[in-house]
MIKOLPA-973025 format. One record per residue (C-alpha): residue number from 1; x negated, y, z. Coordinates in Angstrom, 2 decimals, decimal comma. Example, Ala and Ser with C-alpha at 12.3 -4.5 7.8 and 13.67 -1.06 7.14 Angstrom:
% residues 2
     i         u         v         w
     1    -12,30     -4,50      7,80
     2    -13,67     -1,06      7,14
***
This chain:
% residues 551
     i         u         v         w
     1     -8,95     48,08    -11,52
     2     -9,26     44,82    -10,04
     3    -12,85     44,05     -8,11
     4    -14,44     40,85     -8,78
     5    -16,35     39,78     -5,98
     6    -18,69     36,13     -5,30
     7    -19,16     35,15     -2,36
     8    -22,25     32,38     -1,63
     9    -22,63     30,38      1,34
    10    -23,08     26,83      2,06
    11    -20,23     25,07      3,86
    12    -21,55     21,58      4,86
    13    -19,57     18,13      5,18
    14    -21,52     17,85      8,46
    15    -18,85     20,83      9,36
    16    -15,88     19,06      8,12
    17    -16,82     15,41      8,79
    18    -18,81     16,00     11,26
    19    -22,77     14,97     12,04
    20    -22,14     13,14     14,51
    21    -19,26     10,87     13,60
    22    -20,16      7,44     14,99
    23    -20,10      5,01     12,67
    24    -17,34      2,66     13,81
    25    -16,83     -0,53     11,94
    26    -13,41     -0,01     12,32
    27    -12,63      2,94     11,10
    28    -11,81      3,69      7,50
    29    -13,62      3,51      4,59
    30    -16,16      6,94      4,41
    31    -16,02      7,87      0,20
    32    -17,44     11,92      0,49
    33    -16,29     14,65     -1,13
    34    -14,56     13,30     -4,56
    35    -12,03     13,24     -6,55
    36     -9,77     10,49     -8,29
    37     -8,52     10,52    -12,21
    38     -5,44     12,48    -10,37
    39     -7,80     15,43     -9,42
    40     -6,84     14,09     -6,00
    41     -9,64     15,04     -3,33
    42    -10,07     12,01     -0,71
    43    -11,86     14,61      1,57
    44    -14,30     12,67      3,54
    45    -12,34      8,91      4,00
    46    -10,15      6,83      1,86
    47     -6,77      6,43      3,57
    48     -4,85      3,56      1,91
    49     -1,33      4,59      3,77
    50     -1,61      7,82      2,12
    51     -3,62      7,21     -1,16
    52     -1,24      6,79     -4,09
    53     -2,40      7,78     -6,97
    54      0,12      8,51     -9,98
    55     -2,38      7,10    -12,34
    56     -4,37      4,25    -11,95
    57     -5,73      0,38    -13,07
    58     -2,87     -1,86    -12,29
    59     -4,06     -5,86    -11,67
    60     -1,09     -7,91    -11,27
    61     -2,54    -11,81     -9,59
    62     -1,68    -14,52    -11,14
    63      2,04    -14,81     -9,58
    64      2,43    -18,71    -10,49
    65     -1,09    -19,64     -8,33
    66     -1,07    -22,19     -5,39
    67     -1,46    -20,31     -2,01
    68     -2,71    -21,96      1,11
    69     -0,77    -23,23      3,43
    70      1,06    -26,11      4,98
    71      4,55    -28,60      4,74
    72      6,19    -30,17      7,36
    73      7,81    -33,85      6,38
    74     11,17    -34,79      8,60
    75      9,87    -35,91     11,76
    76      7,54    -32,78     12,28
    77      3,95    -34,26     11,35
    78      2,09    -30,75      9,20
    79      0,22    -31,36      6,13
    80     -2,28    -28,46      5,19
    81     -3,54    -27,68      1,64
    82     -2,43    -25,71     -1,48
    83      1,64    -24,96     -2,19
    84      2,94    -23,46     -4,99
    85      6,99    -22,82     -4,81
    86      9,38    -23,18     -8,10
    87     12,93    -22,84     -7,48
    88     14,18    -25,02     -5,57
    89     11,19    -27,92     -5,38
    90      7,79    -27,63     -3,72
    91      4,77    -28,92     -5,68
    92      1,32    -29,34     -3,01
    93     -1,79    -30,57     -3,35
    94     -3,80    -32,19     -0,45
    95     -7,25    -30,53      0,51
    96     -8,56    -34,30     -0,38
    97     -6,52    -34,38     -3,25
    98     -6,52    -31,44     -5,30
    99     -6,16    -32,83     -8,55
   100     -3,24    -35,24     -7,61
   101      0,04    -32,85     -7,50
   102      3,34    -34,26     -5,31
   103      6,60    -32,62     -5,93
   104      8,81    -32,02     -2,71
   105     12,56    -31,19     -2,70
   106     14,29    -29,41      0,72
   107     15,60    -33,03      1,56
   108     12,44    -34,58      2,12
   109     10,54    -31,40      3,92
   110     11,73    -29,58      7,49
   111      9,67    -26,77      6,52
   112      6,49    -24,82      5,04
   113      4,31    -21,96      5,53
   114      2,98    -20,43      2,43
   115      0,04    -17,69      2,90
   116      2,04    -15,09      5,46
   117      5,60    -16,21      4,81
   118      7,59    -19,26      6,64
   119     10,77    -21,97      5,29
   120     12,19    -23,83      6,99
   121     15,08    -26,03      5,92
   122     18,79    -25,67      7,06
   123     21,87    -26,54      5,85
   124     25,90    -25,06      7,13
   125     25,66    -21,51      5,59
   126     27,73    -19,24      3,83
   127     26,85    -18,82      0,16
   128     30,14    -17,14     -2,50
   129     32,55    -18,11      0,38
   130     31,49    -21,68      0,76
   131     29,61    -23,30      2,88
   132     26,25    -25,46      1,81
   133     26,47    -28,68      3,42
   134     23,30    -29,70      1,69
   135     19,57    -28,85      2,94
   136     18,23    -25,77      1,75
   137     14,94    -24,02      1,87
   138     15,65    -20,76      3,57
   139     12,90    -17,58      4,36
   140     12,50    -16,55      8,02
   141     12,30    -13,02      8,16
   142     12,71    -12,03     11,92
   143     14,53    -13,25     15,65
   144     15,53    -10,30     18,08
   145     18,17     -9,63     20,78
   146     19,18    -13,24     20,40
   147     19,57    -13,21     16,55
   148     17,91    -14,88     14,16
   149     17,80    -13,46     10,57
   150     16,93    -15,37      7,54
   151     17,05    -15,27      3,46
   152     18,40    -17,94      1,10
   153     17,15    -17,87     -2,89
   154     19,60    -18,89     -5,27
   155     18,01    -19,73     -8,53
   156     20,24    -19,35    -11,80
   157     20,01    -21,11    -14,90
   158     18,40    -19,60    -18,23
   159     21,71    -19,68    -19,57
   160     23,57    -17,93    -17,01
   161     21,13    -14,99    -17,00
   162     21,57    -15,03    -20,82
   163     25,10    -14,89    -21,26
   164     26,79    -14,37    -18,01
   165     23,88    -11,63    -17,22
   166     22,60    -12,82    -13,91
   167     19,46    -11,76    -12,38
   168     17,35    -14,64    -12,16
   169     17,32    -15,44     -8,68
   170     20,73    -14,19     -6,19
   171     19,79    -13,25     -2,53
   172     21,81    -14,15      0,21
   173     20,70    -12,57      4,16
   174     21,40    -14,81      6,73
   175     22,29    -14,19     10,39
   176     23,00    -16,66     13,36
   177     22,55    -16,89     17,30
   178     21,49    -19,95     19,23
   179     24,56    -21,26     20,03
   180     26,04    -21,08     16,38
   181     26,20    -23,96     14,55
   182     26,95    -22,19     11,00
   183     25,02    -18,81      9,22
   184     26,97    -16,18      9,08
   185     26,25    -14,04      5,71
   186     26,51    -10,38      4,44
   187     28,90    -10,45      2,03
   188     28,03     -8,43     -1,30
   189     31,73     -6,92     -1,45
   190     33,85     -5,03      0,91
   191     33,93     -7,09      3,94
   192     30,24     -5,97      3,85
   193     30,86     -2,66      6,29
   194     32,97     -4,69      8,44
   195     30,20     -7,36      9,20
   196     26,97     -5,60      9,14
   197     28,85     -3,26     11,79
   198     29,67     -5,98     13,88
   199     25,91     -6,64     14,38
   200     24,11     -3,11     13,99
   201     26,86     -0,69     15,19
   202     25,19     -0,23     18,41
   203     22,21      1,76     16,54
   204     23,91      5,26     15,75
   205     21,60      6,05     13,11
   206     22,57      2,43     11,35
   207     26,10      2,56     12,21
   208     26,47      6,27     10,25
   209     24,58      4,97      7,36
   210     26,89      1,95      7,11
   211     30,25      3,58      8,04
   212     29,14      6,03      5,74
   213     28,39      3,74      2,50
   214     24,74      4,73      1,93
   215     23,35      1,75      3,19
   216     24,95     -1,32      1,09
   217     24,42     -5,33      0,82
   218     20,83     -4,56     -1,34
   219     20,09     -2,12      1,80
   220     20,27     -5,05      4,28
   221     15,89     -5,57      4,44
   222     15,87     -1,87      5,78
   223     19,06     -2,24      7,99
   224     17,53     -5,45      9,49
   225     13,71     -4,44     10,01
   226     14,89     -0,83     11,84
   227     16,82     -3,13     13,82
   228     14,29     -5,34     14,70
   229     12,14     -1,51     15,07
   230     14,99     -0,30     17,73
   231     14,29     -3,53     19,53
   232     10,41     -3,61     19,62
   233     11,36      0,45     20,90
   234     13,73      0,16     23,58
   235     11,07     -2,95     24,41
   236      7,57     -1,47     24,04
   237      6,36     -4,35     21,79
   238      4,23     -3,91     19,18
   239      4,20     -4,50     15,77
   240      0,97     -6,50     14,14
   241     -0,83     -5,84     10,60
   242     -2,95     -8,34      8,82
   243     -6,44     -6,52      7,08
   244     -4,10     -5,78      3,77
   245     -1,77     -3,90      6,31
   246      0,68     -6,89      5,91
   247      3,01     -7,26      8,76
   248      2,39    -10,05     10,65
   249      3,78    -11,84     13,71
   250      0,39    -13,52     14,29
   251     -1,08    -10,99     17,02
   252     -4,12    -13,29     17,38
   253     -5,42    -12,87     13,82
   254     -3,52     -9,62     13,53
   255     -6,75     -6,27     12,23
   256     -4,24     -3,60     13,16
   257     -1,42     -3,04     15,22
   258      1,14     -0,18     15,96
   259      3,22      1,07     19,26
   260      6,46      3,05     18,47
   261      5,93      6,14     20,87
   262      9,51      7,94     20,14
   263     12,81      8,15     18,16
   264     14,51     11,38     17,91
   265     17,71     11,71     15,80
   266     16,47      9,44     12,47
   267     12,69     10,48     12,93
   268     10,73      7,77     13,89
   269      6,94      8,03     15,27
   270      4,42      5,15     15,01
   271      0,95      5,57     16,14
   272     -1,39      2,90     14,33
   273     -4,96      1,20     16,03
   274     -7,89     -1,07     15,58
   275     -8,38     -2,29     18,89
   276     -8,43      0,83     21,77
   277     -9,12      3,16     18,71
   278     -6,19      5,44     17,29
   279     -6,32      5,68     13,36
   280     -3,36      7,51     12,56
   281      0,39      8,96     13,73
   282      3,21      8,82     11,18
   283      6,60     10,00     11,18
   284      9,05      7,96      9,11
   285     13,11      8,51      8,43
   286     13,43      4,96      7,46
   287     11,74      1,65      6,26
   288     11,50     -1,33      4,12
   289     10,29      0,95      1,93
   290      8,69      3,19      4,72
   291      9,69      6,64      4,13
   292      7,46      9,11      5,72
   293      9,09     12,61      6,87
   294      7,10     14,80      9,16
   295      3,27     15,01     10,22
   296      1,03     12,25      9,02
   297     -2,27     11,99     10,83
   298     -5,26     10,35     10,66
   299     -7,75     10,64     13,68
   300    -11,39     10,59     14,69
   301    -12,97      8,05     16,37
   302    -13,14     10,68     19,20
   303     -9,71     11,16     19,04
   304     -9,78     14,75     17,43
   305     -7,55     15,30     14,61
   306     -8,78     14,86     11,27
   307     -6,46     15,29      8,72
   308     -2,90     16,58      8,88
   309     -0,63     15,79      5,80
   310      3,14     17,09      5,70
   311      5,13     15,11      4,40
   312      9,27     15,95      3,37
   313     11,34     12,79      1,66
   314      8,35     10,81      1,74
   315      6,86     13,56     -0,73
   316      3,25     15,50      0,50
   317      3,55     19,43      1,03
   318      0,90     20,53      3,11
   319     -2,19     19,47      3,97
   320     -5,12     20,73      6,79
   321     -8,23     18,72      7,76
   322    -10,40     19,41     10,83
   323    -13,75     18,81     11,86
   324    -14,73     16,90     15,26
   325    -13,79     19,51     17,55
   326    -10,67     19,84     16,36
   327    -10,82     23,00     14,66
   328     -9,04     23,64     10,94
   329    -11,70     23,98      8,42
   330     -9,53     24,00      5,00
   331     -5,44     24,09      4,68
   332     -4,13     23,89      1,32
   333      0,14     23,32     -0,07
   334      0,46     20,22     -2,38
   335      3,34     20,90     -5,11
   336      4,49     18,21     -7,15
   337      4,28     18,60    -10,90
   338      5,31     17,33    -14,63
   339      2,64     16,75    -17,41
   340      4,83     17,51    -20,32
   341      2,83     15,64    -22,31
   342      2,07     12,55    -20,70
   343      5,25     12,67    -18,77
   344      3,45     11,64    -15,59
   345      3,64     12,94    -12,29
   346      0,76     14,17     -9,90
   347      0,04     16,53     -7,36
   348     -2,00     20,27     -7,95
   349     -3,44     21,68     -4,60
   350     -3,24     25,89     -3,68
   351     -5,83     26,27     -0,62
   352     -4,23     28,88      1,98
   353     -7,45     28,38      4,43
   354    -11,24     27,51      4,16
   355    -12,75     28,80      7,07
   356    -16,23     29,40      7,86
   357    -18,26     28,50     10,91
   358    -16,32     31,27     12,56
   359    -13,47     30,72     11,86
   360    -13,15     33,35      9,24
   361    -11,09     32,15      6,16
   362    -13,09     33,06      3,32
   363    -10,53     32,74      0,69
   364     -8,75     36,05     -0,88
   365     -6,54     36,43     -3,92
   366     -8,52     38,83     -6,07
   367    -12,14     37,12     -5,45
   368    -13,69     34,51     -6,79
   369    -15,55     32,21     -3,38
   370    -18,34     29,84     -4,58
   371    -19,32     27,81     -1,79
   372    -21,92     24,97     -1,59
   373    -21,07     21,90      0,08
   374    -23,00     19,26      1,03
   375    -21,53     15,56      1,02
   376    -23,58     14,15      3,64
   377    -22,34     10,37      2,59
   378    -23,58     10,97     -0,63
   379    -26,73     12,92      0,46
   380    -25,42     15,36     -2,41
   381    -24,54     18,94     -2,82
   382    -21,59     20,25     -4,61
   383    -20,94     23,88     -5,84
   384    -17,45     24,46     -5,76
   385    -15,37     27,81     -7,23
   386    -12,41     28,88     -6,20
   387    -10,38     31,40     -7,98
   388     -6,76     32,87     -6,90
   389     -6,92     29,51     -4,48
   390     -7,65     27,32     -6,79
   391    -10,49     24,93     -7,05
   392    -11,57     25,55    -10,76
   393    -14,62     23,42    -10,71
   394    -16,92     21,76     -8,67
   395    -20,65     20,58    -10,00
   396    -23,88     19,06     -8,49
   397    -26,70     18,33    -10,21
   398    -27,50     14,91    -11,57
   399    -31,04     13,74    -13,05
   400    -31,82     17,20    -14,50
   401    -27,64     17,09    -15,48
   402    -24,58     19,43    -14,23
   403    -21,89     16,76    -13,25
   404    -18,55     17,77    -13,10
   405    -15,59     16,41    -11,07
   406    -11,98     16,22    -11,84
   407    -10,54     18,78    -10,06
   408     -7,78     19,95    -12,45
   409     -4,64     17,35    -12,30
   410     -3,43     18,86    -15,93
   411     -6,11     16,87    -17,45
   412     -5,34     14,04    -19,31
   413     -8,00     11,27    -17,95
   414     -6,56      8,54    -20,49
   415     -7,67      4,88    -19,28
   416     -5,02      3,19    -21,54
   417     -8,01      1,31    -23,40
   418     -9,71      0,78    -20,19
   419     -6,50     -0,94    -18,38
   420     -5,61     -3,01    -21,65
   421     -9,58     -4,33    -21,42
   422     -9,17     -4,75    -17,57
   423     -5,93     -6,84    -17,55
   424     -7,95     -9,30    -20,52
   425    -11,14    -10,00    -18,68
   426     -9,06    -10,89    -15,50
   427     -7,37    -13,42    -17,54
   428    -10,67    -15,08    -17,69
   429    -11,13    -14,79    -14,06
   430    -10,75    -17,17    -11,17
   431     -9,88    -15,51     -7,81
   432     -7,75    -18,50     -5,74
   433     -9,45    -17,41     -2,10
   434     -8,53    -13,98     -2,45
   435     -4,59    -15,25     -3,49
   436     -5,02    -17,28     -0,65
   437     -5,12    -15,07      2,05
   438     -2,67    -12,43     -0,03
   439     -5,81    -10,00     -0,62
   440     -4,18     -6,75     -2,45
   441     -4,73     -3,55     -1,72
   442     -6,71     -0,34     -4,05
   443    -10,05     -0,49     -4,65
   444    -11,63      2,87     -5,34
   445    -14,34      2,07     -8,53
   446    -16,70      5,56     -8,64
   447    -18,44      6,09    -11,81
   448    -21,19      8,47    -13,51
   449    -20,30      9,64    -17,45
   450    -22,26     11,45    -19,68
   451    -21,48     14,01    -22,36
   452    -21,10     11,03    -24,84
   453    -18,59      9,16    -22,77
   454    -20,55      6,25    -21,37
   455    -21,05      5,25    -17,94
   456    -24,25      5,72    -16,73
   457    -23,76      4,83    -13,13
   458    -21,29      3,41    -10,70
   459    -20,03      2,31     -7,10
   460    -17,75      0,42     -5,65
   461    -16,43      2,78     -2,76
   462    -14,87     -0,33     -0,66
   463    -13,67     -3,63     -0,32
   464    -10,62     -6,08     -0,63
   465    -11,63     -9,34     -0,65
   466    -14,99    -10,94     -1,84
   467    -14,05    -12,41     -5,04
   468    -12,42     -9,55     -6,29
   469    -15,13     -7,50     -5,11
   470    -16,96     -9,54     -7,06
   471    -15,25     -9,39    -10,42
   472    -15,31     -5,36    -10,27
   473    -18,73     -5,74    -10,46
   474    -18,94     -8,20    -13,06
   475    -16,44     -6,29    -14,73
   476    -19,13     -2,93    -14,56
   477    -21,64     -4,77    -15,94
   478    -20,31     -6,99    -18,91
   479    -18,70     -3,84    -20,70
   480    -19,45     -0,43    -18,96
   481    -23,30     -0,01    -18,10
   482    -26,47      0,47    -20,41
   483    -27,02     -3,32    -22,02
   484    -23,07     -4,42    -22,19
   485    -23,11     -6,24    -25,95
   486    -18,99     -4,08    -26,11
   487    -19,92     -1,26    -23,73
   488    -17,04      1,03    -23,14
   489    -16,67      4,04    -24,58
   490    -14,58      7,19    -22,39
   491    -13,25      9,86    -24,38
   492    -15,97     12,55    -23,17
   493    -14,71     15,18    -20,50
   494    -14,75     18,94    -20,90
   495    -14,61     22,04    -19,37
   496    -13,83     24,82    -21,12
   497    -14,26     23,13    -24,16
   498    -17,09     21,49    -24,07
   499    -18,31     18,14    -23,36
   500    -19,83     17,77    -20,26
   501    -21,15     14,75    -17,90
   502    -18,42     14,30    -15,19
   503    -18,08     11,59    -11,81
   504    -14,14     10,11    -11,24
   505    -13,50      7,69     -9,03
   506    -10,82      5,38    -11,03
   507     -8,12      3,66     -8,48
   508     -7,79     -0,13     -9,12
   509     -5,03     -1,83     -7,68
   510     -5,04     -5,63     -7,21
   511     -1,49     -6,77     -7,01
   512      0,25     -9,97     -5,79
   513      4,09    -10,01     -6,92
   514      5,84    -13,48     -5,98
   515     10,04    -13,61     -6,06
   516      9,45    -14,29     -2,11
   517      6,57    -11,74     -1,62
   518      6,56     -7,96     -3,18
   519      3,29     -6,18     -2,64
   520      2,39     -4,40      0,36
   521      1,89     -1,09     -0,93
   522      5,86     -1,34     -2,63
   523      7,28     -0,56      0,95
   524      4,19      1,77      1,85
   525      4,92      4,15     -1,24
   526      8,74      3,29     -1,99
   527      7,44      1,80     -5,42
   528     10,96      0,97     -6,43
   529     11,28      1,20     -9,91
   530      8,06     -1,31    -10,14
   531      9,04     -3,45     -7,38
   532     12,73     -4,39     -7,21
   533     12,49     -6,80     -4,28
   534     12,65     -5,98     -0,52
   535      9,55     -7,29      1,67
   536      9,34     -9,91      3,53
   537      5,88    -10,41      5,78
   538      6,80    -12,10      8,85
   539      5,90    -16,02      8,96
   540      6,63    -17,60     12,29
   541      9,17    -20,06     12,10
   542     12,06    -19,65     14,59
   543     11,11    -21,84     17,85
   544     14,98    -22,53     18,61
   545     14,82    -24,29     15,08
   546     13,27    -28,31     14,73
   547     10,63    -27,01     12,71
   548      7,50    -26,05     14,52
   549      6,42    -22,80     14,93
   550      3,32    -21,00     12,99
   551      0,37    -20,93     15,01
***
């Protein structure tokens, strides 16, 4: 006979986050104790280098926009205003002039800086075995050890990439040293070993990946940037981040930077900060995308430990989060899964540990633990059951109603209708600051629903940029509160059956895709099969080239 026991005790978020966690402007975003659409719990803060949700609102900017920035003519003199880039021209628009549209070609221009990324225009480089004798726009991407490393976009015609099959634009990486007068390329073929090794053999990890054939030609982003890495290493440099965690070589305007504190074998560890104040330690195997392989930790401002997330192939196992004196308050495994039906993938958590005030973990196979827990960013108090370590629901009460969060990642949240509506308003939208500046990132929207399906409250948990900020809200108002003339309808939620109210915080990602630019969070989360670019952030021109450098 199997006993059945229930235990009752209150377990309080000022435990787990603390009651005395200063409130630091810099640190991340507080969200409480919920859950996304993915039944994934943010537990406490909202941590954007290891938030990826499966499912989620996808917002893809306006990729043909004008972005600030600035040209160069021949003799040097910089023009600022707005720059769009098409093929091989340049079409700008004056801050006086913003109506009146001039067309620029790489022979009238030295060079250009367009929102984070830098041209500059060069000629005497390798391209299918010839050399261009003709003025080019090339990409900077990054100078180290004496080398300077660049990209060149060939653009191919409509009818070549309809009957010859070619992708639309051909990407060449670039290489020279001071005292060379002509790029040397990496050729996609098999000289390709032979060169990269002449330049990256001196890296062991790099020189077995090459020799070996797993890294290639369309590798040559992540052999470059964990070259530049072994560099900034053996150097003790730094490495800068812009507020949409952007790499940036501008350390002046720079929100966030990172020291590289060891390399053993392939494992690399970075340890990220907002001024004197550590935010979190990964462990990656390699980058450009970053894959993460070992502990990844996020801090307290006092230093202590807050959560611990295990990660193996860039894939979360284990998880254990801590309160302010650094002792474990709840551990819990992470196993991938399949919804069969769907065909999506997500994440299910199995707690191991939730300790009480002693110390004591309260959980046991054969009995059922109901513990109330107060989210003390909220000001609200959750009951949560666990069964055979599982979370099987967790309520609070709302206005006289029993509010349930999504704690079971087999349930099908559908927001198809939601992200068709989504993607049509933002056509109507105007948002040229926040493309401006490159603003992207996820932006957590929290709503309320009742048994019917309707939203009857919302938040939005934090912020990108001020004009998208701006149309979430707008967004919330015209079609999902009381009053909207085509209010939106969810399908209602239940539990065991039977439709209840529920709270889901809905991930929103605001993406900016340009041939030149993927988005940030493609080489945070190895997005590949959305994002089939490699990432280029860097924008300082090279100062041994005429064109001067970005401030």
């Amino acid at each position: 006979m199997k006993y059945f026991v229930i235990l009752v005790l209150l377990f309080s978020n000022y435990l787990l986050f603390s009651q005395d966690t200063p409130d630091f402007e810099n640190y991340p975003v507080k969200v409480g104790s919920k859950f996304d659409i993915n039944a994934i719990p943010f537990n406490g803060y909202f941590d954007p280098f290891t938030y990826s949700p499966s499912k989620k609102i996808d917002v893809v900017l306006n990729s043909d926009s004008y972005e600030v920035g600035r040209i160069y003519d021949l003799s040097g003199n910089k023009t600022e205003g707005l720059i769009k880039f098409e093929n091989d021209k340049i079409r700008f628009r004056k801050w006086s002039e913003k109506k009146k549209t001039d067309i620029y070609t790489s022979e009238e221009l030295s060079g250009l800086v367009i929102g984070v990324d830098s041209f500059f225009v060069s000629k005497d480089f390798y391209y299918k075995n010839r050399i261009k004798d003709k003025p080019e726009f090339l990409q900077f991407i990054t100078e180290f050890n004496g080398y300077t490393f660049a990209k060149h976009y060939q653009f191919t015609s409509g009818l070549a990439q309809y009957y010859a099959m070619k992708s639309p634009i051909i990407e060449t990486f670039l290489i020279k040293t001071k005292d060379e007068d002509v790029w040397g390329n990496f050729p996609d073929n098999k000289r390709f070993e032979e060169t990269a090794l002449k330049y990256f053999s001196h890296i062991p990890y790099l020189k077995e990946k090459i020799t070996s054939g797993k890294y290639k030609s369309e590798n040559m982003m992540s052999i470059i940037k964990m070259a530049e890495y072994f560099d900034k290493y053996q150097n003790s440099e730094k490495i800068y981040y812009d507020n949409y965690w952007q790499e940036t070589r501008n350390k002046e305007a720079a929100a966030y930077y990172a020291k590289i504190t060891d390399l053993q074998d392939s494992i690399w560890t970075f340890d990220y900060y907002k001024g004197n104040t550590k935010l979190y330690t990964a462990h990656y195997s390699s980058f450009y995308p970053h894959n993460k392989h070992g502990d990844f930790i996020s801090y307290f401002p006092n230093g202590e430990k807050r959560q611990v997330i295990e990660y193996k192939y860039n894939t979360p196992k284990e998880a254990e989060l801590y309160d302010t004196m650094g002792n474990l308050k709840t551990a819990y495994d992470i196993f991938e899964y399949k919804n069969m039906v769907t065909l999506k993938r997500g994440f299910k958590c199995v707690y191991k540990t939730i300790n009480d005030s002693d110390g004591n973990n309260m959980l046991n196979t054969d009995k059922t633990l109901i513990i109330n827990e107060e989210d003390r960013f909220l000001k609200a108090t959750y009951q949560r059951v666990f069964s055979y370590k599982k979370m099987t629901s967790s309520t609070r009460m709302v206005n006289g109603s029993l509010v349930y969060q999504l704690t079971d990642p087999l349930y099908d949240f559908n927001i198809n209708s939601l992200q068709a509506g989504f993607t049509r308003f933002m056509q109507t939208m105007i948002y040229d600051q926040a493309l401006s500046v490159d603003a992207q990132g996820i932006q957590l929207l929290y709503l309320i629903i009742d048994d019917k399906g309707y939203v009857n409250d919302y938040a939005v948990l934090n912020s990108i940029h001020p004009e998208l900020d701006k149309i979430t809200h707008i967004f919330v108002h015209k079609y999902l509160l009381p009053g909207a003339k085509d209010r939106f309808r969810f399908k209602p939620y239940r539990f065991e059956k039977k439709k209840s109210h529920c709270e889901v915080v809905i991930p929103i990602e605001f993406i900016i895709n340009r041939f030149y630019h993927p988005p940030v969070n493609y080489y945070h989360f190895n997005n590949w099969e959305l994002y089939n670019q490699q990432l280029i952030n860097n924008f300082t021109i090279p100062t041994n080239l005429t064109v001067p450098p970005s401030p």
